[in-house]
C-alpha positions as CSV (number, residue, x, y, z in Angstrom):
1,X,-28.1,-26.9,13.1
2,X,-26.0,-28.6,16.1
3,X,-24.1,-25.3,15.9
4,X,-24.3,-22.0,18.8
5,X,-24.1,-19.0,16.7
6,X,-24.4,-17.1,19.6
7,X,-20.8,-18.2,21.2
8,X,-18.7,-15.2,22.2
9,X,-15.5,-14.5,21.4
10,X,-12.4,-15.2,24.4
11,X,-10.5,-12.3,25.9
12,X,-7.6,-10.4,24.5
13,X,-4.5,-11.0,26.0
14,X,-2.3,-8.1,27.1
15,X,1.7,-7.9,28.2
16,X,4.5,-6.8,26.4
17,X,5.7,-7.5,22.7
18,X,8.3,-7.3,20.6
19,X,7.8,-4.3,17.9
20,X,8.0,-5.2,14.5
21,X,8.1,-1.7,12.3
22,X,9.4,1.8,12.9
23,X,6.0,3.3,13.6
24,X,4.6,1.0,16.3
25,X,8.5,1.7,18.2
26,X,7.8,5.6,18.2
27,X,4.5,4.7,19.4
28,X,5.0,2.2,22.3
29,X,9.0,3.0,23.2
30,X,8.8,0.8,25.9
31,X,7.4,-2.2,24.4
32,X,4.8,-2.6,27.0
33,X,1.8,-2.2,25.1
34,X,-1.8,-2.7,27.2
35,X,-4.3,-4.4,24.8
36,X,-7.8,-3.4,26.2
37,X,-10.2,-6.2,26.1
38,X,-13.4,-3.7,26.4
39,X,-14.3,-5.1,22.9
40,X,-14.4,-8.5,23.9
41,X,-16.1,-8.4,27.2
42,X,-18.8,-6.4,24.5
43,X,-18.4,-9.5,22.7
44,X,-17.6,-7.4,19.3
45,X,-15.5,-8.7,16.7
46,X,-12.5,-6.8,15.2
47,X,-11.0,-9.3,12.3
48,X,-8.5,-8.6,9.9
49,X,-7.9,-10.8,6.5
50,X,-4.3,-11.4,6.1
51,X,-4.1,-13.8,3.3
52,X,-1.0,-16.3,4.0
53,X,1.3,-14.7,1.2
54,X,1.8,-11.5,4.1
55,X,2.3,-14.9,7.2
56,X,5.2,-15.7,4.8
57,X,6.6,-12.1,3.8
58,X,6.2,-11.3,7.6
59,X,6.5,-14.4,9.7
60,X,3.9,-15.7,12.2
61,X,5.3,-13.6,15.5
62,X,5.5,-10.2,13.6
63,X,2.6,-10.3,11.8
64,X,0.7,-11.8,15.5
65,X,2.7,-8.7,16.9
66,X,1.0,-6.1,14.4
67,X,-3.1,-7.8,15.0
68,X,-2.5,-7.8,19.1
69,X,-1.7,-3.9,19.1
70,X,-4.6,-3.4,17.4
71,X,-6.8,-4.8,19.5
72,X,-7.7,-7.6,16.8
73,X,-9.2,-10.9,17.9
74,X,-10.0,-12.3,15.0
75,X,-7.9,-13.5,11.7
76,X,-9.0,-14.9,8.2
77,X,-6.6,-16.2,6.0
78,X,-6.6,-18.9,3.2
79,X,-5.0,-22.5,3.0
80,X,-2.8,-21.5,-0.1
81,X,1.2,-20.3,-0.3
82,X,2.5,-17.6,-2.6
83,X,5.7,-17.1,-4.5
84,X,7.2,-14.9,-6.9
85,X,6.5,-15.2,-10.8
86,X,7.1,-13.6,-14.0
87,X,4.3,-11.2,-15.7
88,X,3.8,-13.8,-18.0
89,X,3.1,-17.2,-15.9
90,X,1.9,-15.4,-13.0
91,X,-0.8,-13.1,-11.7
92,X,-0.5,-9.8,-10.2
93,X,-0.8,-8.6,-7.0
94,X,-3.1,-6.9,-5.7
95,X,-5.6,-8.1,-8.7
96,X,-6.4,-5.3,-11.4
97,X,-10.2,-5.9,-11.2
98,X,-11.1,-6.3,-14.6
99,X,-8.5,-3.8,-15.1
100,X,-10.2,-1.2,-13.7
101,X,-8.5,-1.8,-10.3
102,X,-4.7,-1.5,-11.9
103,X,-4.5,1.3,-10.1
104,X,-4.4,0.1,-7.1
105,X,-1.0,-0.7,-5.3
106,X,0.1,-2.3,-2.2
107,X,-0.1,-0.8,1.1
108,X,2.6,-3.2,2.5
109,X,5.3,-4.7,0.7
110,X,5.0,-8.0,-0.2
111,X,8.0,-10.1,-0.8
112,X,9.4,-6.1,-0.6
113,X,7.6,-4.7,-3.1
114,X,4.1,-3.0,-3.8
115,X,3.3,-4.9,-7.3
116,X,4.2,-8.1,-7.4
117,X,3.7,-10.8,-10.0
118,X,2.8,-14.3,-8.6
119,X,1.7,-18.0,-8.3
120,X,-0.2,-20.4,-5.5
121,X,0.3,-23.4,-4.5
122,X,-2.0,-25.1,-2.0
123,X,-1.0,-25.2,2.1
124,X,-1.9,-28.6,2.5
125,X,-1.2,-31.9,1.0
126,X,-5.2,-33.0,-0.4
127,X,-6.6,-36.1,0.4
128,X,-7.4,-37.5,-3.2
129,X,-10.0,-39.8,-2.2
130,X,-12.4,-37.4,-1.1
131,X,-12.6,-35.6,-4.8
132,X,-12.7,-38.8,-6.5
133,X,-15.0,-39.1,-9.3
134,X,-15.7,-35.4,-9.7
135,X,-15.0,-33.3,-12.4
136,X,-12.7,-31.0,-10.7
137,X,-9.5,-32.1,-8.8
138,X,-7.6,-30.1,-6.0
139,X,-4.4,-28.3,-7.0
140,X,-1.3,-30.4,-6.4
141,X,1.0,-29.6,-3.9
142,X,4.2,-28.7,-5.2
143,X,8.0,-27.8,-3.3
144,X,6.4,-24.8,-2.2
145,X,3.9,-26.8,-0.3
146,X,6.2,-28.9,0.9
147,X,8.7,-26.4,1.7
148,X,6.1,-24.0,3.9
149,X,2.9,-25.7,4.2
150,X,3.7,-26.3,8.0
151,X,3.6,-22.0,8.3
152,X,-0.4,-22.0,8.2
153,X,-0.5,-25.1,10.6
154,X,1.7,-23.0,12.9
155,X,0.1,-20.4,12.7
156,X,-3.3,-21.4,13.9
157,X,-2.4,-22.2,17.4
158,X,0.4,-19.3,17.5
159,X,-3.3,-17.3,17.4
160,X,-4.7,-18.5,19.3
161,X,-2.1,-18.0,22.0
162,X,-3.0,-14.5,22.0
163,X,-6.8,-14.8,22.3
164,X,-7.5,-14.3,18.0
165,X,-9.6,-16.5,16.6
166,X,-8.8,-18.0,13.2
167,X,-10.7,-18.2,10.2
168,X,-10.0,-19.7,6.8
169,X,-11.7,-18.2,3.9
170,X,-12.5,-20.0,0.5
171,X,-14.2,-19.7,-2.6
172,X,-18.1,-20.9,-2.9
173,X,-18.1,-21.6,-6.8
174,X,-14.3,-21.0,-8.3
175,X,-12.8,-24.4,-7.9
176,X,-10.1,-25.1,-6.4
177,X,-11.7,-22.4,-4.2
178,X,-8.3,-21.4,-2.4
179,X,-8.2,-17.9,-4.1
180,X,-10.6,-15.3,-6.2
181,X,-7.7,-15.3,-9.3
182,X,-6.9,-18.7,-9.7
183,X,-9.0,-21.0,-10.6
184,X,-12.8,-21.0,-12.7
185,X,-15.1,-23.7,-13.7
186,X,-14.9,-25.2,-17.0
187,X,-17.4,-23.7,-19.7
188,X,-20.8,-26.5,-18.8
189,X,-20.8,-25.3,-15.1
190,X,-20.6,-21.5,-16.1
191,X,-23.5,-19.5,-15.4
192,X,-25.6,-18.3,-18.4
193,X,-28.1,-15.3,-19.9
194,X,-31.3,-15.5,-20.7
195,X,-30.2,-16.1,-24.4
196,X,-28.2,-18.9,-23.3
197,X,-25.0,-17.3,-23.6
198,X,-22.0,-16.9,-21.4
199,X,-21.1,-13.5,-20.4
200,X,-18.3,-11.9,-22.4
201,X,-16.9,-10.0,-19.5
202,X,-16.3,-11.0,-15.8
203,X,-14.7,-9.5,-12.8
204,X,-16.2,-12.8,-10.5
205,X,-14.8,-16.3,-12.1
206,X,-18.3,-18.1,-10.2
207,X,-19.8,-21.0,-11.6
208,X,-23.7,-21.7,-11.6
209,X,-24.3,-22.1,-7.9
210,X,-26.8,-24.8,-9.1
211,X,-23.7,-27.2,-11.2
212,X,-23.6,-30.5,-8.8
213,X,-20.0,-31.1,-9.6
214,X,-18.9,-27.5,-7.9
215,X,-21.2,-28.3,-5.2
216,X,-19.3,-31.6,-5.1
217,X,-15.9,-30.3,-5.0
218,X,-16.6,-27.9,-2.2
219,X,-18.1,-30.3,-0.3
220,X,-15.2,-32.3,-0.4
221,X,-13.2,-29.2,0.3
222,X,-14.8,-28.8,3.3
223,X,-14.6,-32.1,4.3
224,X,-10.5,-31.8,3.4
225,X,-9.9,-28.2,5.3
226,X,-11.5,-29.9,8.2
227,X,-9.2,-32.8,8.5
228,X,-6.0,-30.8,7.9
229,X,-7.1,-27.6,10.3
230,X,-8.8,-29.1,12.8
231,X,-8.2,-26.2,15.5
232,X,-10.0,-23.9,13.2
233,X,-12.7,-21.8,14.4
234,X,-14.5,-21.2,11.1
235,X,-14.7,-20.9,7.9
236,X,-15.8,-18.4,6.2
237,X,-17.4,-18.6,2.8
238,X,-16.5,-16.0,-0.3
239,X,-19.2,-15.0,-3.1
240,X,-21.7,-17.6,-2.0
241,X,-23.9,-15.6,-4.6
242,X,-24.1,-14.2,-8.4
243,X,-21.9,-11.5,-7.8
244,X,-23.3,-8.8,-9.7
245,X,-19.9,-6.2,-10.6
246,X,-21.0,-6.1,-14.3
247,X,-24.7,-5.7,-15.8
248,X,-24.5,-9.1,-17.3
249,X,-23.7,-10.6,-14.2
250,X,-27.0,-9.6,-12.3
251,X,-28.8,-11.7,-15.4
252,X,-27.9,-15.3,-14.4
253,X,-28.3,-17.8,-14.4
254,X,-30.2,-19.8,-16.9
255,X,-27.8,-22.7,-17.4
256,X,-29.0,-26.4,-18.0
257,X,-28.1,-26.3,-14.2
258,X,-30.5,-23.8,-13.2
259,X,-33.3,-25.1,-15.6
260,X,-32.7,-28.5,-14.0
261,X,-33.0,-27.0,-10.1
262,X,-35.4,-24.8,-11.3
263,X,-37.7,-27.7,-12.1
264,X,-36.6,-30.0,-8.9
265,X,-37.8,-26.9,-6.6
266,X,-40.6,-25.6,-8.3
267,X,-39.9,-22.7,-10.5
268,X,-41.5,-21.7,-13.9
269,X,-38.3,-22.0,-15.4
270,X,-39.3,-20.9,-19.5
271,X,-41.6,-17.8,-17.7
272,X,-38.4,-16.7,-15.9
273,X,-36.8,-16.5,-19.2
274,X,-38.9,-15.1,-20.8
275,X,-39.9,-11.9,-18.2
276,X,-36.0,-11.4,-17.5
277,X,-35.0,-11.8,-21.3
278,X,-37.6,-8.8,-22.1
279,X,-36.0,-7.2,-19.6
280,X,-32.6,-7.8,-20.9
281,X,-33.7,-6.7,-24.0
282,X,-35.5,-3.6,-22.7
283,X,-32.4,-2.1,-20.8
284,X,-30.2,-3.1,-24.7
285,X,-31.9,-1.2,-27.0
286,X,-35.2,0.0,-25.9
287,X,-34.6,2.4,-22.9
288,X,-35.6,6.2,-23.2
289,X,-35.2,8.8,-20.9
290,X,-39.0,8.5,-20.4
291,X,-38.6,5.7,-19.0
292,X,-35.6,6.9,-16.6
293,X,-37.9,9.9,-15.0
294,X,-39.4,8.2,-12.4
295,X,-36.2,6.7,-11.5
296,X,-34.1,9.5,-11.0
297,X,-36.7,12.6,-10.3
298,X,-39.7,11.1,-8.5
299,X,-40.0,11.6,-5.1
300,X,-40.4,8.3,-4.5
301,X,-37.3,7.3,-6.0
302,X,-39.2,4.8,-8.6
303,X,-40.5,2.6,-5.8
304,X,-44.4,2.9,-7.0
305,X,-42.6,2.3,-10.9
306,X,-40.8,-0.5,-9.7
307,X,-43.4,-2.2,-7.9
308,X,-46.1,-1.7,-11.3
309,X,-43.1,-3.1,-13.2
310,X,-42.8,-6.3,-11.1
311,X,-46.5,-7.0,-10.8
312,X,-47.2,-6.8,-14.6
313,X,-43.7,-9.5,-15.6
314,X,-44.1,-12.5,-12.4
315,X,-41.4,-14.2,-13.8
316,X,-39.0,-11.5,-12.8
317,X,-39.9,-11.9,-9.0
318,X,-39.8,-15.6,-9.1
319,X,-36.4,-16.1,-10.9
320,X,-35.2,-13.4,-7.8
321,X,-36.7,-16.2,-5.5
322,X,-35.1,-18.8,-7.5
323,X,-31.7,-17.2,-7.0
324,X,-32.4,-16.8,-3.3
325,X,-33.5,-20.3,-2.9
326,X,-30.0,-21.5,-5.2
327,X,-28.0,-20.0,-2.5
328,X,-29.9,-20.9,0.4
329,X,-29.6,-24.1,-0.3
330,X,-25.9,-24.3,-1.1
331,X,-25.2,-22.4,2.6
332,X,-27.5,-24.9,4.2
333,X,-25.2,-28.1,2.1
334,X,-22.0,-26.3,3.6
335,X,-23.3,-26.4,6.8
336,X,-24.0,-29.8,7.0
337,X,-21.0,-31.2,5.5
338,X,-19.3,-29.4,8.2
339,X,-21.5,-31.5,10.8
340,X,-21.0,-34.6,9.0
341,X,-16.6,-34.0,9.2
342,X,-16.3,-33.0,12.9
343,X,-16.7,-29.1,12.2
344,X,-20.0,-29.0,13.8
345,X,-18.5,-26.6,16.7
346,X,-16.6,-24.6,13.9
347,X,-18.8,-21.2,12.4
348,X,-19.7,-20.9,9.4
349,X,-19.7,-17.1,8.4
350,X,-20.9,-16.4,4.7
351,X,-19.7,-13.5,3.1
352,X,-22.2,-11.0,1.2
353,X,-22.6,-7.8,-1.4
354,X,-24.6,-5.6,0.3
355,X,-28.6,-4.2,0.0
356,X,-29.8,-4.1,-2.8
357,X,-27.4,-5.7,-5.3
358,X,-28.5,-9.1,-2.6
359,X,-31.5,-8.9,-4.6
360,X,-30.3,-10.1,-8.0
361,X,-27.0,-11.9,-6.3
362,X,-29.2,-13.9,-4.5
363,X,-28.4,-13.4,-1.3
364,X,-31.6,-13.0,1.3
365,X,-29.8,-12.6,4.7
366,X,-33.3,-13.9,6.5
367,X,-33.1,-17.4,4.8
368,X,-28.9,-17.8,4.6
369,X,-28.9,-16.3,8.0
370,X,-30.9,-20.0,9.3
371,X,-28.0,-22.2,8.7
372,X,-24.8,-19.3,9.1
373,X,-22.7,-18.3,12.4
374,X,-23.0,-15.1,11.2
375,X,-23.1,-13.2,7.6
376,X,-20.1,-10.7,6.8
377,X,-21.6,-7.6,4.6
378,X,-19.3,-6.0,2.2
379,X,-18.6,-2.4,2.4
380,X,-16.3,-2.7,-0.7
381,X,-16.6,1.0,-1.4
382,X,-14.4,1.6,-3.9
383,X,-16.0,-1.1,-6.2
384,X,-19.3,0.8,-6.0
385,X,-18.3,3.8,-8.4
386,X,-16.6,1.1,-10.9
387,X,-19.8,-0.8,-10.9
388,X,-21.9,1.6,-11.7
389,X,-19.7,3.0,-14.7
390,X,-19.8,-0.4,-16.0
391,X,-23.4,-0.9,-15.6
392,X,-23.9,3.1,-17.1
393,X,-21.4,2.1,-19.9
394,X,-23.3,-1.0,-20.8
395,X,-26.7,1.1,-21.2
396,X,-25.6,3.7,-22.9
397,X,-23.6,1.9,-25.5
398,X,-27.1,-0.1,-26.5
399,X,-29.4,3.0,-26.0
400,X,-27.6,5.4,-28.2
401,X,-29.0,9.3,-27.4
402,X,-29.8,8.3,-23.4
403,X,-28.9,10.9,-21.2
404,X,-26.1,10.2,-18.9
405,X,-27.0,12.4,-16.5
406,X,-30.5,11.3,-16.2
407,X,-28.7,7.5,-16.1
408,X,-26.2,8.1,-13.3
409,X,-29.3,9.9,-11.4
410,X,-31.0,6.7,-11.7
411,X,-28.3,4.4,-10.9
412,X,-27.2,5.9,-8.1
413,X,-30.5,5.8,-6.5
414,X,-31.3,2.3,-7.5
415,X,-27.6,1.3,-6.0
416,X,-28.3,3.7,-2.9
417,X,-24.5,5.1,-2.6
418,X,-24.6,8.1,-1.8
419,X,-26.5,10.8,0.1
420,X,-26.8,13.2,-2.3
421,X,-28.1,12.8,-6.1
422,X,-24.2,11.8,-6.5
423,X,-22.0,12.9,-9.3
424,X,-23.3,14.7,-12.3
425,X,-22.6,12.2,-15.3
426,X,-21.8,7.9,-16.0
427,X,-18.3,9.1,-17.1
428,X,-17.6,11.2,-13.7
429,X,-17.8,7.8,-12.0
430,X,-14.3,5.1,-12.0
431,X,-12.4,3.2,-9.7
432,X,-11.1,5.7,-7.3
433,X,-7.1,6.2,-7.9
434,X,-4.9,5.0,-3.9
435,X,-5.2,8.7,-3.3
436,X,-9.0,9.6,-4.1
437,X,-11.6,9.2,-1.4
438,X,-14.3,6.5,-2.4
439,X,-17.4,8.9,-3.8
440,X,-20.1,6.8,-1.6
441,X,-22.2,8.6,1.5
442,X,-21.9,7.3,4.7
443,X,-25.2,7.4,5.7
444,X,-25.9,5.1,2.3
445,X,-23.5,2.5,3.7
446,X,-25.5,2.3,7.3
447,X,-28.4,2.0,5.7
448,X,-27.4,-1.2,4.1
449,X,-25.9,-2.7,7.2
450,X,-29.0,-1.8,8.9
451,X,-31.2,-3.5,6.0
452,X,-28.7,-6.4,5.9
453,X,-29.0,-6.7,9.8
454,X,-33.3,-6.3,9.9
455,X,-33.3,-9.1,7.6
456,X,-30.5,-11.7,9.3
457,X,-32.6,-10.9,12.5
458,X,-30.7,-12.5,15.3
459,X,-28.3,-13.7,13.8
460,X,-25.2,-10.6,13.5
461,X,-24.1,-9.1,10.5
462,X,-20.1,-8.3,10.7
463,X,-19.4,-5.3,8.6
464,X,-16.6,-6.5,6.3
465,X,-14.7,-3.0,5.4
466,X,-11.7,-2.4,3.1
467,X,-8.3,-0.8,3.4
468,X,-7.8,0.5,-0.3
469,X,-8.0,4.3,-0.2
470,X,-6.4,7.6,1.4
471,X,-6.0,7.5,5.4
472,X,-8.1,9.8,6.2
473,X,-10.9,8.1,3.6
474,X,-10.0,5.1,5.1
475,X,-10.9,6.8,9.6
476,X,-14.0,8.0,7.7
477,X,-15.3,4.6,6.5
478,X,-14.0,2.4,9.5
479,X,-15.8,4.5,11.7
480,X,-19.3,3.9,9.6
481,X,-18.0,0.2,10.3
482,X,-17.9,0.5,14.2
483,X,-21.3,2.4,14.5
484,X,-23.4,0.6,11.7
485,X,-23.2,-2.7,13.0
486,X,-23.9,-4.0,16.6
487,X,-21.4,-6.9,16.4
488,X,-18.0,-5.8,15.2
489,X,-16.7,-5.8,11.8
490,X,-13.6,-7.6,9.7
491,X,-10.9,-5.1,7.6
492,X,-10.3,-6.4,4.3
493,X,-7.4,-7.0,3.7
494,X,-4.0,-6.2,5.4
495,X,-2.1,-6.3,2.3
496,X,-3.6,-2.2,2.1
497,X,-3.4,-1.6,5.9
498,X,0.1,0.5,6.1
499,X,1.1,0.9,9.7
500,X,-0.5,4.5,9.6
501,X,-3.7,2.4,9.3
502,X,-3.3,0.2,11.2
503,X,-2.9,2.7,13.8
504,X,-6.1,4.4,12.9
505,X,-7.6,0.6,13.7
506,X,-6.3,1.2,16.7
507,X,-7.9,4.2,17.9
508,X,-11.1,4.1,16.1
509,X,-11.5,0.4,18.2
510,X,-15.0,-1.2,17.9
C-alpha cells in the first residue's frame, strides 16, 4: 500500500523536567526523572488519548511533562478546541452514554472542574474547496479557532521533541468527524433495520458506512487534516464499523445505501432481509426459554446450535460478509486518499470493538488488517455490562415470561465477558458507578485480543484500554493490556487518568 506498517517507534528521551502536580513532586523531589526506553528498544507502544480540550486546560509543556514520566511515546488527540457552555447549548463532559454513563465523572479537572458543560470548534481553518459539492460541509471556524488553533500545531512538534509520536483521531461516519458528540448524518444516510426503519435509540451517531456522500466528506477530511498537520504520524480512525452498543444497532444496515452496494458487490440483498428480519422478529416476540438452553447450559456453549442456525437461514451469513466487505472497503478508500495527499508515510491505525461483537459490526481484522498500520482493539470494559442490560432489556420487554436468568446466562456467553457464568440476572448488570470494578473476567478480555490478533496476522493489534473505574480496577485491567498483546497498547483517555493512575502507568510499563 506504499506504506511500512512494520516501522518502529523512536527512542524515549530521558533528562530532567519540570513537575507539574503535587504527586509527581513527592515522587521525583529532585526533578531528575530517568525515563527508560526498554519499551521502545522492544518496539512496544504505550499511547495515551488526550483529546485537545486537556492541551488547553493544561498547556502543551505540562501535559508533555505528565506523558514523558510515564514512559509514553505515543499521543492521540483530535483537531477540535473546547470551551465552556451552558447545559442548554452545550454538551456534557465526559458524555452520559445514552445516559447510562451519567455517572461517570472526571478524573482530571477540566477547565477546573469534573462535569463540565461544553461546545467545539474546529482547530483548523478548512479548506472549502475540497468539500465542495457534497452534502455535508466542515464546521466553521469561529474566535475560538482563531484564538487557539495554533495550540494543536504547536503541539505536534513540541512531541515530538520528546520522542512521542502523534496521532490525530477522527470519526469514520459522524460528519464533521472531529468528535463522537457533535455531529450525525442527516436522516437519508442513517443506517436502517430490516423493516426499513431507523433505530429509535442510539448511543453511536454512525451513518450507513455505504452513503457516498459520508465517504465523500471523509475523504476530503483526510485530504484537509493532511494539508494542515503535515508532521503527523497517523491517523487513527474511530468506529470504522456498525457499532453494536444497542440490540438494534447490530441489525443494520439495510438502507437504499446498502441495497445499492449490496448489488454493485454481489450480495443477495432481499435474501439478507429477509433471513435477518426473521431473525429480528424471532428475538421480538418469539423467543422461549427452549430456545435459550443450548445457549446458556450446553457444554458447548451453543456453538453446534449456532452453526445449525446459520446453515439453515444463508442470508444471515452473507449480510455478516456484506458488513465486513462495507468496512473493508471504506479502510482500504482511507488508505488511499492518504497516498493520493502526501500521507503515504503517515499510519493509518483503525480502531475496533472487540471479538465477537466484530461479527455483526463488521469488522474482520484479517481483511481491514491488509490496508491498516495497525488495528487498536477496545477493551472498553465498563460498556460491556451496560450492553448487555440493554440487549437483556430489549428481549425481555418483547418476550414477556423469558427467564432473565436463563437470558443473562446466554448473553454473557455469546458476549464472552467473563470467566465465570457471570452475574445471576439482566437487571444485576448496569454501567458500573466511578467506584465499582467493571464485572468482566480477565481471561475473557485476552482471549479477545488474542482472537483479534490470530486474525490481523502480522499486522499488530494495540490493546486500546480505558481509565474509567476504581485504581485498583483500573492496575488490574492495564496489566491484562500489557500481557494480552505483543505490541503495546493506548489508554483511553486522560481526561479519567488522575495522577494516582497515571502513576500506576508508570509502574505497570509495557
Amino acid at each position: 500500500m506504499g506504506h511500512d506498517r512494520t516501522r518502529t517507534l523512536g527512542p524515549l528521551r530521558k533528562g530532567p523536567t519540570a513537575a507539574t502536580s503535587s504527586a509527581f513532586r513527592n515522587h521525583d523531589p529532585t526533578g531528575q526523572l530517568l525515563i527508560y526506553s526498554c519499551a521502545m528498544a522492544a518496539g512496544k507502544l504505550l499511547g495515551i488519548t488526550v483529546l485537545p480540550e486537556y492541551i488547553q486546560s493544561e498547556g502543551i509543556e505540562g501535559l508533555l511533562d505528565n506523558l514523558s514520566r510515564i514512559g509514553a511515546n505515543a499521543v492521540a488527540t483530535s483537531p477540535y478546541l473546547m470551551e465552556e457552555a451552558d447545559s442548554e447549548s452545550g454538551q456534557r463532559e465526559p458524555p452520559a452514554d445514552a445516559d447510562a454513563g451519567s455517572v461517570r465523572l472526571l478524573d482530571r479537572p477540566l477547565f477546573g472542574k469534573r462535569e463540565v458543560w461544553v461546545r467545539t470548534a474546529p482547530s483548523f481553518e478548512p479548506d472549502e474547496s475540497l468539500y465542495a459539492g457534497l452534502r455535508y460541509q466542515p464546521s466553521r471556524p469561529t474566535d475560538l479557532t482563531r484564538r487557539e488553533g495554533h495550540l494543536l500545531r504547536d503541539f505536534v512538534p513540541a512531541s515530538k521533541e520528546r520522542g512521542i509520536r502523534v496521532y490525530l483521531q477522527v470519526q469514520a461516519a459522524i460528519p464533521p468527524g472531529y468528535r463522537v458528540q457533535f455531529g450525525g448524518p442527516v436522516e437519508q444516510d442513517r443506517a436502517r433495520l430490516p423493516d426499513g426503519t431507523i433505530p429509535e435509540r442510539r448511543l453511536a451517531k454512525n451513518g450507513s458506512l455505504a452513503s457516498p456522500q459520508i465517504l465523500g466528506y471523509e475523504h476530503a477530511l483526510i485530504r484537509d487534516l493532511i494539508r494542515n498537520y503535515p508532521d503527523l504520524d497517523g491517523l487513527r480512525i474511530d468506529w470504522p464499523e456498525y457499532p453494536p452498543y444497542f440490540l438494534d444497532s447490530a441489525f443494520l444496515d439495510f438502507s437504499y445505501h446498502a441495497e445499492r452496494a449490496a448489488e454493485r458487490m454481489g450480495f443477495p440483498f432481499d435474501r439478507m432481509r429477509r433471513d435477518v428480519g426473521a431473525l429480528y422478529a424471532k428475538l421480538h416476540g418469539g423467543l422461549t426459554d427452549a430456545d435459550l438452553e443450548p445457549w446458556a447450559n450446553d457444554a458447548d456453549g451453543g456453538r453446534f446450535h449456532l452453526l445449525r442456525f446459520l446453515a439453515n437461514r444463508p442470508g444471515i451469513s452473507a449480510w455478516l460478509r456484506f458488513k465486513a466487505a462495507l468496512v473493508e472497503e471504506m479502510i482500504a478508500g482511507f488508505r488511499e486518499v492518504m497516498n493520493e495527499s502526501g500521507g503515504e508515510e503517515m499510519e493509518l491505525l483503525p480502531n475496533a470493538f472487540p471479538p465477537p461483537w466484530t461479527i455483526v459490526s463488521g469488522m474482520d481484522f484479517g481483511r481491514v488488517a491488509q490496508h491498516s498500520s495497525a488495528i487498536s482493539c477496545k477493551l472498553y470494559t465498563m460498556h460491556w455490562p451496560m450492553m448487555l442490560r440493554f440487549y437483556g432489556d430489549q428481549i425481555l420487554n418483547a418476550n414477556p415470561g423469558l427467564s432473565s436468568r436463563l437470558l443473562a446466562r446466554a448473553l454473557v456467553r455469546w458476549l464472552d465477558i467473563a470467566d465465570d457464568d457471570g452475574l445471576d440476572t439482566v437487571e444485576d448488570y448496569s454501567y458500573p458507578p466511578p467506584d465499582q470494578a467493571h464485572p468482566v473476567g480477565p481471561l475473557a478480555q485476552r482471549r479477545k485480543i488474542r482472537q483479534a490478533q490470530r486474525q490481523a496476522g502480522d499486522t499488530p493489534v494495540y490493546v486500546l484500554a480505558h481509565g474509567y473505574g476504581p485504581l485498583d480496577d483500573f492496575r488490574s485491567r492495564l496489566e491484562v493490556a500489557k500481557r494480552a498483546g505483543n505490541h503495546g497498547y493506548w489508554v483511553n483517555r486522560y481526561a479519567y487518568l488522575s495522577d494516582e493512575k497515571l502513576e500506576v502507568i508508570r509502574d505497570v510499563g509495557v
